[in-house]
Structures are given as structure tokens and as C-alpha cells.
N, C-alpha and C positions, 0 to 999 in steps of 0.2 A: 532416770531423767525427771527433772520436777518440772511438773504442770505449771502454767504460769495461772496466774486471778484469773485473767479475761480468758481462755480457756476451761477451768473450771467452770465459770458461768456458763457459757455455753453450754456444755456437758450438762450443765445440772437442767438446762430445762430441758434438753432430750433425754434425757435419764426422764426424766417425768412425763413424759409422752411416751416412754416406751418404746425410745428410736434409737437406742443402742445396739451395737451387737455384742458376746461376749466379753472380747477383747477391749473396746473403749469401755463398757460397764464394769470392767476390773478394774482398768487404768484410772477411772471416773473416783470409784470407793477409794484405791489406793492416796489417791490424793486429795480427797476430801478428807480424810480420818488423819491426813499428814497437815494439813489447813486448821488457822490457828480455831479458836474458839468463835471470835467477832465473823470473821469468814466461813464457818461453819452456818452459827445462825443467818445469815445475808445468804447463802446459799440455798439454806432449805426454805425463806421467805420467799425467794425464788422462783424454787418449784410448787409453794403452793398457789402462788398467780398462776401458773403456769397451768397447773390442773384443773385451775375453775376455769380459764380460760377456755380451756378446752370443752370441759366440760358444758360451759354456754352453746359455743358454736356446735359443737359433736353430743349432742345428747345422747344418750342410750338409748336403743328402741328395740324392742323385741316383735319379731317380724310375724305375722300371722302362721301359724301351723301348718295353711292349704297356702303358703307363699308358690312352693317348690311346684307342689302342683298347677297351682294357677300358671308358674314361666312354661313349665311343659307345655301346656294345652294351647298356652299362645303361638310357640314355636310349633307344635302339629299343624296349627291352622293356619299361619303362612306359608308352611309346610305345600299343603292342600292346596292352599290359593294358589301358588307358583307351577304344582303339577298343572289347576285346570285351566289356566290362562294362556300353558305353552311356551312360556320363557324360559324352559331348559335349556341349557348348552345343546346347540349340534356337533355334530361329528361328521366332519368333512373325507372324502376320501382319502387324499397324505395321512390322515392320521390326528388334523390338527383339530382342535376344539374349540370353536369360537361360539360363546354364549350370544344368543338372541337377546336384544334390545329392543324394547319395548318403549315408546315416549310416553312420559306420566309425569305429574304435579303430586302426584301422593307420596310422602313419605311414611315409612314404616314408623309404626310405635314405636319398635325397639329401638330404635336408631335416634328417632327424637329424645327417646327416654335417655338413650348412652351419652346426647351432647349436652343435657339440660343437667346431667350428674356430674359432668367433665365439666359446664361451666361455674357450677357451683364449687366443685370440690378446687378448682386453681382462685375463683376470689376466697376460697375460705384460708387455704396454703397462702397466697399472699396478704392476706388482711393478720396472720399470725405471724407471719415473717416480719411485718411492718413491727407488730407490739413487739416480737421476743427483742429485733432490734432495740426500740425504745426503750424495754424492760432492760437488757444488757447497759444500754447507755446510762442509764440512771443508778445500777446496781455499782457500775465503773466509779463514775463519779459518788456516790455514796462512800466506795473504798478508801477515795482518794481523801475525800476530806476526814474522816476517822484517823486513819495514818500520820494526816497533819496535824490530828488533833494531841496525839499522840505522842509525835517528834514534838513538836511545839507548845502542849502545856496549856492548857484550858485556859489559867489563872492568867497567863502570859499572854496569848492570843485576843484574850479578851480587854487585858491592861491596852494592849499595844493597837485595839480597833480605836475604843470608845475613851481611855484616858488620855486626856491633855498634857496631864506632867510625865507620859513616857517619851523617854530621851532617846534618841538615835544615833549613834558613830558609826559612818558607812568606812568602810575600806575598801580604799581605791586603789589599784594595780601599780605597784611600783614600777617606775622607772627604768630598772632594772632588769625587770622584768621580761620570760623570751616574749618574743613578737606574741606566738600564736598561743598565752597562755588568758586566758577570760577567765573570770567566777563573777560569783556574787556574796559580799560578806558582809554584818551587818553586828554593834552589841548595842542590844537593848536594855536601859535603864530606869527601872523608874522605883521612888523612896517608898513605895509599898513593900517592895520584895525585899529588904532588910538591906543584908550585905552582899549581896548577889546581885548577881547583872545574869543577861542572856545573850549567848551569841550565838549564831546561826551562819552557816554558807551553806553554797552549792554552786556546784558544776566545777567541784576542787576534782580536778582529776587531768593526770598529764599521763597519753600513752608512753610503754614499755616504761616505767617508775615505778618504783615500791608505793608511790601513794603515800609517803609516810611525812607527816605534817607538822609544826610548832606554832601554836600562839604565844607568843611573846609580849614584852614591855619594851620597848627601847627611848633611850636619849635623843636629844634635839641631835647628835649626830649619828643618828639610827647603832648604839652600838644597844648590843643587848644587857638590858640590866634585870630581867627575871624571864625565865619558862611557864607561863601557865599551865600549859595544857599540851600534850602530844596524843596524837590520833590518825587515823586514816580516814582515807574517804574515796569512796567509787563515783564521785561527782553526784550522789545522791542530797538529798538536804540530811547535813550532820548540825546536830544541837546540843548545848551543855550549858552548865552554868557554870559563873566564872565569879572569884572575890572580887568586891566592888575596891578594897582596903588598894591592891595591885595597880588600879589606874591611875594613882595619885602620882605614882613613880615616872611617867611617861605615857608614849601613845603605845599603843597596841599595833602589833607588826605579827604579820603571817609569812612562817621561812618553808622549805621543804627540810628533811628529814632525813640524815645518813646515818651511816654507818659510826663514818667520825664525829659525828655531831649534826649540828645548824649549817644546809645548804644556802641557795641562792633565796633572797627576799623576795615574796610574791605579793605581797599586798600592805598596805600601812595606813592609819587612820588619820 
């Protein structure tokens, strides 16, 4: 089974705290070493927040040598205290045991000491739970826009923010189209990139179908007069480039993809 990104994150900052058990720090490696390169390094950046982090809050500290003895001597001596005060359980004749209470404002060291450690150690667990969250959230969206950088092409992303002469042709949902069929598709143009255009969709994806897809040219009466491009797609954003020479012949038309050929029209520019 493959690990999904945001799982692996996860994993990788309990891998680094040391809050694994065998089992998830197998599954952990198996799918790190199976993660590409880019996700590899964003991984191990990860966990070394991860360890300073800890490392701040959780310092190391080496306990004094007479620790051990010092806890004994204390518990002797409440020890002591409780025999000579008298607040031993009695023992009733049935048999039943009921401790003698005693009224007192004093609390035990131990006891102080046990809430002041429990209060510390639950904001330390959620002031970490807050960051690894945050750290997750940033580490997601860092994935995501790489990916996009990616699919989509530095030179192209960057034309299509900040240049004025890139051109846009949306394709809109034909007509014809089933009811419940939506995407989004778009070519981008612009005279930097020579003879090349870019086209881009997403959310191309009709359940129980092959998935199987054409860009096309068609005439003012939608027949088809070239094939650009065939492909698939999981409704994910799919991206190519496409001859600029192609568009001159007509608009650009998106069909699905048989067996026999060119299915039903789903989109036209």
C-alpha cells in the first residue's frame, strides 16, 4: 500500500521524536526511500525542526547521582510521619478497612511535585501538537506549489502572472455536453514561447470511463479537422504543449476517447 505525502509527514516528525514503533518505523523507511528526491529532502527538513524543537522545550539533563537516594529518604519520612500521627487504616470487625481521615490544608511534596510536572508536561504536548500541526501545514502547501511548479512550467507560470501579452482561450462546456459533466480548461499563448502554446485542464474525469481524451481543431460546424493531442486524466491538472501553426485551422474542441475513435464533445473554445 503506498503511503500518501501527508502521512509520510506526519511519520517523519514521530520518526524524529522517537515515537514510533517497529512496525510504522518500517512502513515510515519503506516509503521514504520509495518518495521522490524533492520529497525526500522536505522530509528530512522536517524532522530537523522537529529535533531542535524538541530539543528547546526537552533539554537534556543529567540527574544528580544521590537523586535516587534523595526520593527514598523522602518517602521513609512520610513514611514515619503517617505511622506517628495515626492515620493508618483501621480494621473494623466484618473485616472491612476503612482509613482514618484526618482534616489538613497541607499538601504532600510528592503530590505537588506530581501536578506541577503533569502541568508542565500537557502545555509542553500541546504547544508541540500546535507547531507540528503548523509545521505539517506549511510542509503540505510547500508540496503543493512545487508540483505546480512542476506540471506547469516556471517560464510559463511566470509569463502567464506578470506578462501582459499572454493570451488566454477558455473552453467552455459544450452544449452537448452530459448534465453532470464540469472541468476546467484553458490554452495559453503568448509570442515568447515560439511556436508552442500551453494548455492546461482539470477535473477531466467522468466516473466508470476509460478516461481517455482528444484535443482537437474543429470547423465553424464543430466537424473535426485535426487531432492534437490524446491522453488521460484522473481529474488531476494535466499539462502539454501544443503547435501554435494548429490553431489557425479552427477552434479547439475537447471530445472523450474510444475504442472506435472521437466520442461525445465536452468542451469548445
Amino acid at each position: 500500500m503506498t503511503m500518501r505525502t501527508n502521512d509520510l509527514i506526519e511519520l517523519a516528525a514521530l520518526d524524529a521524536l522517537g515515537l514510533l514503533d517497529e512496525t510504522e518505523s518500517a512502513a515510515y523507511e519503506r516509503a521514504f526511500q520509495a518518495a521522490s528526491p524533492m520529497v525526500r529532502r522536505q522530509v528530512r527538513a522536517e524532522q530537523e525542526r522537529a529535533a531542535e524543537f524538541e530539543a528547546a522545550l526537552l533539554p537534556y539533563v543529567t540527574p544528580d547521582e544521590d537523586l535516587k537516594a534523595k526520593v527514598l529518604a523522602r518517602l521513609a519520612e512520610e513514611k514515619a510521619l503517617e505511622l506517628a500521627s495515626g492515620t493508618r487504616a483501621l480494621v473494623h470487625r466484618p473485616g472491612r478497612v476503612v482509613p482514618k481521615v484526618r482534616a489538613s490544608r497541607r499538601v504532600t511534596p510528592l503530590w505537588r511535585a506530581a501536578s506541577i510536572g503533569l502541568s508542565v508536561a500537557v502545555v509542553v504536548l500541546g504547544v508541540m501538537a500546535i507547531y507540528l500541526q503548523d509545521s505539517n501545514s506549511k510542509l503540505v502547501d510547500a508540496f503543493v506549489v512545487n508540483d505546480f511548479y512542476d506540471k506547469v512550467g516556471t517560464r510559463q507560470l511566470h509569463d502567464t502572472l506578470f506578462d501582459e501579452t499572454t493570451e488566454r482561450q477558455i473552453l467552455q462546456v459544450a452544449a452537448d455536453a452530459p448534465a453532470s459533466f464540469s472541468a476546467d480548461a484553458v490554452l495559453l499563448v503568448n509570442p515568447d514561447w515560439g511556436d508552442t502554446a500551453r494548455f492546461f485542464c482539470t477535473g477531466l474525469f467522468e466516473r466508470d470511463t476509460p478516461n481517455n481524451y482528444a484535443l482537437c481543431v474543429v470547423d465553424e460546424n464543430q466537424e473535426v479537422v485535426a487531432t492534437i493531442e490524446q491522453f488521460k486524466s484522473d481529474g488531476k491538472l494535466v499539462s502539454f504543449d501544443i503547435s501554435t501553426a494548429s490553431l489557425s485551422q479552427g477552434r479547439l474542441a475537447l471530445f472523450t476517447r474510444t475504442a472506435d475513435g472521437l466520442g461525445k464533445l465536452l468542451m469548445i473554445a
